[in-house]
C-alpha positions in Angstrom: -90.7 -66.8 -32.3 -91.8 -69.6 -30.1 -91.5 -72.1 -33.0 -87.9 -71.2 -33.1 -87.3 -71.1 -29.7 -88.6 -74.4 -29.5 -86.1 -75.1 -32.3 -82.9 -73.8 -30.3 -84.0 -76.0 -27.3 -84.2 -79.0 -29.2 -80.5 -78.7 -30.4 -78.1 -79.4 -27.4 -75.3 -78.0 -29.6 -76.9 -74.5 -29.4 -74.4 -73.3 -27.2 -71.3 -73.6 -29.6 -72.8 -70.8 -31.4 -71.1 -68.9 -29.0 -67.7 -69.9 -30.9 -69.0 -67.7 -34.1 -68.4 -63.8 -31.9 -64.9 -65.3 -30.9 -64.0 -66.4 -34.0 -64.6 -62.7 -35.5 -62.7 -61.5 -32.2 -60.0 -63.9 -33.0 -59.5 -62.9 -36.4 -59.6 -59.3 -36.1 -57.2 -59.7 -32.7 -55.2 -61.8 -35.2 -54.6 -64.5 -32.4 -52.4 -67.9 -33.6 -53.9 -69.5 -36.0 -54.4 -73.1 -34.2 -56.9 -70.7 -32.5 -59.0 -69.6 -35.0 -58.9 -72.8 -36.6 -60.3 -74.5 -33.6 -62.6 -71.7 -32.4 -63.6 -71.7 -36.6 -64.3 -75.7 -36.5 -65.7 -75.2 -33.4 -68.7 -72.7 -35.0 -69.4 -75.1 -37.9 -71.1 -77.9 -36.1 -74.1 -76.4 -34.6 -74.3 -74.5 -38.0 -74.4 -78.0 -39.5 -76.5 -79.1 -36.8 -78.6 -76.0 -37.9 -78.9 -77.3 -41.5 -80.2 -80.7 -41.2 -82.8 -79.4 -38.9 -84.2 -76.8 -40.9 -83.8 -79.0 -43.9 -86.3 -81.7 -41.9 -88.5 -79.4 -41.1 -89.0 -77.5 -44.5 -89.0 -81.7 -45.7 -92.0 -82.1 -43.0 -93.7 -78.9 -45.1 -93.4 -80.6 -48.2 -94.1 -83.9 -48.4 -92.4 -87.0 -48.4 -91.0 -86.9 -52.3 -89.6 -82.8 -52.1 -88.5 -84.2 -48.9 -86.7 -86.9 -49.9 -85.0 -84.7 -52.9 -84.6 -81.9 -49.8 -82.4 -85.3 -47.7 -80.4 -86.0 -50.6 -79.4 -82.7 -51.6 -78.5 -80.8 -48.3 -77.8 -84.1 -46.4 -74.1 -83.4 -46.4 -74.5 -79.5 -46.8 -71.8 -78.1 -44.1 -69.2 -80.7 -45.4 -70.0 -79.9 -49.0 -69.5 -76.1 -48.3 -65.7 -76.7 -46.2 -64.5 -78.7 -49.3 -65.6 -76.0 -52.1 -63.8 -73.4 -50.0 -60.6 -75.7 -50.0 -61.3 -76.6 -53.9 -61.1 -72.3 -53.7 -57.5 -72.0 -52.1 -56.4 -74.9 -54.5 -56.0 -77.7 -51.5 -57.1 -80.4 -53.5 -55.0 -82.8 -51.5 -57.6 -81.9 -48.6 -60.6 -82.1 -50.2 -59.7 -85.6 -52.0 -58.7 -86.6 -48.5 -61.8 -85.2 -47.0 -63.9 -87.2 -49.2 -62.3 -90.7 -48.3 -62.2 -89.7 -44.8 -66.3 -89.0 -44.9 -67.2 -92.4 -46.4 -64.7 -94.3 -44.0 -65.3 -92.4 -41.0 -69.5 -93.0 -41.3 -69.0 -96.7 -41.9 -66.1 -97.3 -39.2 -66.7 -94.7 -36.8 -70.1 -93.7 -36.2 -71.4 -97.2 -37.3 -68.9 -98.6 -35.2 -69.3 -96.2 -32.2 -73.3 -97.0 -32.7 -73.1 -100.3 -32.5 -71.0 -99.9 -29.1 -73.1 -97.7 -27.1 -76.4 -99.6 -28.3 -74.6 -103.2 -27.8 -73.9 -102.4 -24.2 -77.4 -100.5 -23.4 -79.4 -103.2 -25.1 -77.1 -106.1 -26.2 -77.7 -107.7 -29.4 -79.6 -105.2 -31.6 -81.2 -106.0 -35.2 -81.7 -104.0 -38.5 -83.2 -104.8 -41.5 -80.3 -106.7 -43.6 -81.8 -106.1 -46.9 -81.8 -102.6 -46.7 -78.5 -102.4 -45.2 -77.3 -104.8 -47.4 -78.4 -103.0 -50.4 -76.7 -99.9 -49.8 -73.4 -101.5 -48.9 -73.6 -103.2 -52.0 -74.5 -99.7 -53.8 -71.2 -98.1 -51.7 -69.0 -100.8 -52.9 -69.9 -99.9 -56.9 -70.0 -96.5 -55.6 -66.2 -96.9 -54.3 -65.0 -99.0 -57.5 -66.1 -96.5 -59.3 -64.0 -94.0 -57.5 -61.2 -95.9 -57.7 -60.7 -96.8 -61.6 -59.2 -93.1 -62.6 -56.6 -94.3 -60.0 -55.7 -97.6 -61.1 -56.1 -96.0 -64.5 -53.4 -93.3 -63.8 -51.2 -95.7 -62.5 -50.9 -98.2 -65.3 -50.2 -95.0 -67.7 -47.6 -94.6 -65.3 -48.3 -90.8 -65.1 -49.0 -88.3 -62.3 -51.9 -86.7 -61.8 -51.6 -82.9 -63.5 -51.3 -79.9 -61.7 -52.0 -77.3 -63.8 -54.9 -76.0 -65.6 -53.7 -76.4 -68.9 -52.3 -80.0 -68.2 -55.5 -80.9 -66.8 -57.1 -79.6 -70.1 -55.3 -82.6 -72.2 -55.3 -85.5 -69.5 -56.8 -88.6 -70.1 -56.7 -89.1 -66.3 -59.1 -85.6 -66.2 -61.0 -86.6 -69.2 -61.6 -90.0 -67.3 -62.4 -88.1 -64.0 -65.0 -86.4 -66.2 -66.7 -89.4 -66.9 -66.7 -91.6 -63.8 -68.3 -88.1 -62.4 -70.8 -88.2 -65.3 -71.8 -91.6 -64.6 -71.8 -91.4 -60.6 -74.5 -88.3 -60.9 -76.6 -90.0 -63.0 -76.4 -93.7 -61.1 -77.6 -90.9 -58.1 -80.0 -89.7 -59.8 -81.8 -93.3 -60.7 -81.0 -94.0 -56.7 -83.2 -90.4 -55.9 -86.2 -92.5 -58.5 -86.0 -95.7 -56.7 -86.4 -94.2 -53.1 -88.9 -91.8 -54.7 -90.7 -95.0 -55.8 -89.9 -97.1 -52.7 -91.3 -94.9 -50.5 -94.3 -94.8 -52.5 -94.4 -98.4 -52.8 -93.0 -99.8 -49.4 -92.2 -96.9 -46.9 -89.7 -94.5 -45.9 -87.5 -97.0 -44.8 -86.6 -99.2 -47.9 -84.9 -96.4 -49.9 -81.3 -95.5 -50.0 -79.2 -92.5 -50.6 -81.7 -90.3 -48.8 -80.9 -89.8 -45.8 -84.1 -90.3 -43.1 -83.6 -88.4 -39.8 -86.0 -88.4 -36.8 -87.8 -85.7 -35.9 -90.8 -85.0 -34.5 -94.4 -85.4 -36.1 -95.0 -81.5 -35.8 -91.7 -79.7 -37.4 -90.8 -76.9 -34.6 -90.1 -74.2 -37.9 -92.6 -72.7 -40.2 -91.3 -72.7 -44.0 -90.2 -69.1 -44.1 -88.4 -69.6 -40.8 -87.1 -73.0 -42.3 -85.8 -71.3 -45.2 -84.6 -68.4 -43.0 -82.5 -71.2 -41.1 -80.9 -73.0 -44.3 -80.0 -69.5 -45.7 -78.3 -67.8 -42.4 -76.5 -71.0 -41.4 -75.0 -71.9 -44.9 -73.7 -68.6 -44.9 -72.1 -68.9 -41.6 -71.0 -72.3 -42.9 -69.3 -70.5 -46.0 -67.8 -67.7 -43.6 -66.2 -70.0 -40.9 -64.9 -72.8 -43.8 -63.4 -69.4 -45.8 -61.6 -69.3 -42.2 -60.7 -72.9 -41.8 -59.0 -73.0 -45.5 -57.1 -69.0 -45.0 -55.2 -70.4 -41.7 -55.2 -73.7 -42.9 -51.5 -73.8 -44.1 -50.5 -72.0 -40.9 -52.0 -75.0 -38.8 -50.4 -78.2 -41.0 -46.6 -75.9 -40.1 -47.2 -75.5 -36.8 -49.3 -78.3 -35.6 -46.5 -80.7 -38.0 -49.4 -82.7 -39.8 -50.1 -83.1 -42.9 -53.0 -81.7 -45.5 -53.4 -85.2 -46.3 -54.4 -85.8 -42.5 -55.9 -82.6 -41.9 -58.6 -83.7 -44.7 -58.8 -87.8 -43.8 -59.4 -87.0 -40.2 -60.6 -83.2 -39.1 -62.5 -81.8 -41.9 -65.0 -85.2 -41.8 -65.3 -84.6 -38.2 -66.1 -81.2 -38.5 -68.9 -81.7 -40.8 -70.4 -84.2 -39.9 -70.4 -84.3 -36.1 -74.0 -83.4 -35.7 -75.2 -86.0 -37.9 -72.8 -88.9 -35.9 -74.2 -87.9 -32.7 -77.9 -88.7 -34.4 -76.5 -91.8 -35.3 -75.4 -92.6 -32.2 -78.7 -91.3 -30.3 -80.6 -94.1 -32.6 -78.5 -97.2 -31.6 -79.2 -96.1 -27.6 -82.7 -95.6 -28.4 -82.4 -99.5 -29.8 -83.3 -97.9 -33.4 -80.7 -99.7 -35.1 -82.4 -99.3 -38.5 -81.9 -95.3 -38.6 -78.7 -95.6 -37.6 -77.4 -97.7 -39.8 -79.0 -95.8 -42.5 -77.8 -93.1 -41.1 -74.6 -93.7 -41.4 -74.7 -96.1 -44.8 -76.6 -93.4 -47.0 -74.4 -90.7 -45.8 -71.5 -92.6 -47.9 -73.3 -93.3 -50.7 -74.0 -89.0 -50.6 -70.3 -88.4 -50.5 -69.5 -91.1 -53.2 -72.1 -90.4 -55.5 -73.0 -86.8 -55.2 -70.4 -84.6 -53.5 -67.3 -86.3 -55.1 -68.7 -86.2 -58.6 -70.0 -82.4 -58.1 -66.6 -81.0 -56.9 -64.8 -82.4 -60.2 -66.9 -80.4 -62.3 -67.3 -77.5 -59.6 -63.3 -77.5 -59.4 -63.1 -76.6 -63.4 -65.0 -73.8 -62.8 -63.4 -72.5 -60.0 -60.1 -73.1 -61.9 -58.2 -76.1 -60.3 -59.7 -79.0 -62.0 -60.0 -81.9 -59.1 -59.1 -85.3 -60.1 -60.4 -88.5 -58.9 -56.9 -89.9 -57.6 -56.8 -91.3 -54.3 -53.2 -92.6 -53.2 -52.9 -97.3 -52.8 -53.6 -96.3 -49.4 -56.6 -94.4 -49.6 -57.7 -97.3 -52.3 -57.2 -99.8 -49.7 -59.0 -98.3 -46.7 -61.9 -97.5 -48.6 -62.5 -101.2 -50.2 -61.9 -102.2 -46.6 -64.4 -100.6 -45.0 -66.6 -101.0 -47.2 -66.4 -104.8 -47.4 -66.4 -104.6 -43.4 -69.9 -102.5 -43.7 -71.1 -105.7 -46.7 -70.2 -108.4 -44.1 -71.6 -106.6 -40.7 -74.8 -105.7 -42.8 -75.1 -109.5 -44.4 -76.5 -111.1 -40.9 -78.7 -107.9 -39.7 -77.9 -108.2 -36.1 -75.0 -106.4 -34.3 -73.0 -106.6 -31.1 -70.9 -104.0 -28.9 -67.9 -106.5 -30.1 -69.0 -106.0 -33.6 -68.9 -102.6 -32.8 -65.5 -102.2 -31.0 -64.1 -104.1 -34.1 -64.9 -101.3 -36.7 -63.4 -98.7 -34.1 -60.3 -100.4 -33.8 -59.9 -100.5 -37.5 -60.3 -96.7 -37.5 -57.7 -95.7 -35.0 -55.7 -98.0 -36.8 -56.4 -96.4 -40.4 -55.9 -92.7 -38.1 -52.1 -93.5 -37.0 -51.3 -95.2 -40.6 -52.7 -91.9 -42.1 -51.0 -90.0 -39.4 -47.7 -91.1 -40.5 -48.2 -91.1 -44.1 -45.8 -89.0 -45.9 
């Protein structure tokens, strides 16, 4: 109990649980929806916050190989969990959204909102370029890749299908298929290269895997790890069940889109514990995690989750497509190129910083307004 104690402490988010009682309340009071959406969104991130610990510490138990496969797997767990729901309810809009909105909002946002607050604590701040550099490089094959189905789709000048059986005899699907086939597999020869880079030059030289700090001496035994990981993905599963029931009720009354509420909210929501890590590295002049942090975290949603929820999606009957709108295209190459060019010199700057932030509020309000 002390070991888990000392886990709670450790997590300054530990108080949010307190949204997870009043979003039952809420729900069985049947309050407005905006309510138990926010009070729902609310419980997910020390959940998520919950999961990367546990998954650290149960790494810390195995060594650094089962933990590497351990970073890779459940790095983007909570996220992972909100977008199967929505796959579920048949908002694939969302989720598509969701997915461009994670690898934009961790290479504009929380690389940009790193480089800030460490640029003005310790001015110009250095990372290793060829690392960083690497993985951009990785995210923009990883990106192309996304995008082809789309250019695809339109020069057949056809719309993506929307019904199972459509779906069934599209060449846009069949092509989804295969860019999905292709991206898992290119992840799995990323999860041999860090296995052997780690084994060959450190921790720090592999991509994909996402390396967090934590302390020498994991604060959770590996039943109580385990324990963790299985009560907090549950509660993930619950509260994202939540999110996608009153989801509908929220884009009517709030007046914004599912496009938006996936590019914008669901990223946030699922990722917030792992920005503020981010973050936390760049003041503690640990630019090298942070960037990682915040570079490998793409290359997860490009290479794993996006693949896994096409063939997850047949399954659960609405076959997802990888179709993302010119303007989704276009902010995606964008940052990504952004993230190539800041990696190239390995030194960064509060302006450098402010820059990638004032491209995201400017991708926000053109998504925003997006019809």
């Amino acid at each position: 109990m002390k070991r888990l104690g000392s886990f709670l402490r450790a997590n300054p988010l530990s108080w949010m649980l307190l949204a997870l009682p009043a979003t039952l309340a809420a729900r069985w009071l049947g309050w407005q929806p905006v309510m138990i959406f926010a009070l729902a969104a609310l419980g997910i991130i020390p959940l998520a916050s919950f999961i990367g610990g546990a998954t650290e510490d149960l790494a810390a138990h195995t060594g650094p190989q089962a933990g590497a496969l351990l970073n890779a797997t459940l790095g983007n767990a909570a996220e992972l969990i909100i977008t199967i729901a929505a796959v579920r309810a048949g908002l694939l809009e969302l989720v598509k959204a969701s997915i461009t909105g994670s690898i934009i909002g961790n290479l504009l946002l929380v690389l940009g909102f790193s480089m800030v607050v460490g640029g003005v604590r310790h001015g110009l701040q250095t990372f290793n370029k060829t690392n960083a550099s690497r993985n951009a490089i990785l995210l923009v094959l990883a990106v192309i890749a996304l995008g082809i189905p789309s250019v695809f789709s339109a020069s057949m000048g056809v719309r993506a299908p929307v019904t199972v059986t459509e779906a069934g005899h599209s060449p846009v699907e069949a092509l989804s298929l295969g860019v999905a086939i292709v991206m898992l597999a290119f992840y799995a020869l990323g999860l041999l290269d860090a296995s052997r880079s780690r084994r060959v030059r450190g921790a720090q030289e592999s991509p994909i895997s996402v390396t967090l700090p934590r302390a020498e001496t994991p604060h959770l035994s590996i039943g109580q790890s385990i324990a963790i990981l299985a009560v907090s993905t549950i509660g993930v599963a619950w509260l994202s069940e939540t999110l996608v029931t009153v989801a509908d009720a929220v884009i009517t009354r709030v007046g914004i889109s599912e496009f938006f509420l996936g590019i914008i909210v669901v990223p946030l929501i699922g990722n917030v514990a792992e920005h503020l890590v981010a973050v936390q590295m760049a003041a503690k002049n640990q630019m090298d995690l942070s960037t990682e942090i915040a570079i490998s975290s793409s290359l997860q949603i490009a290479l794993f989750v996006a693949p896994f929820l096409v063939f997850l999606s047949l399954l659960l009957g609405h076959p997802l497509q990888l179709i993302f709108n010119q303007f989704e295209l276009l902010a995606l190459m964008a940052a990504v190129v952004i993230t190539v060019l800041v990696s190239n010199d390995g030194e960064s700057t509060w302006l450098e910083g402010a820059g990638l932030l004032g491209i995201y509020l400017i991708l926000g309000l053109a998504f925003f307004f997006l019809p």
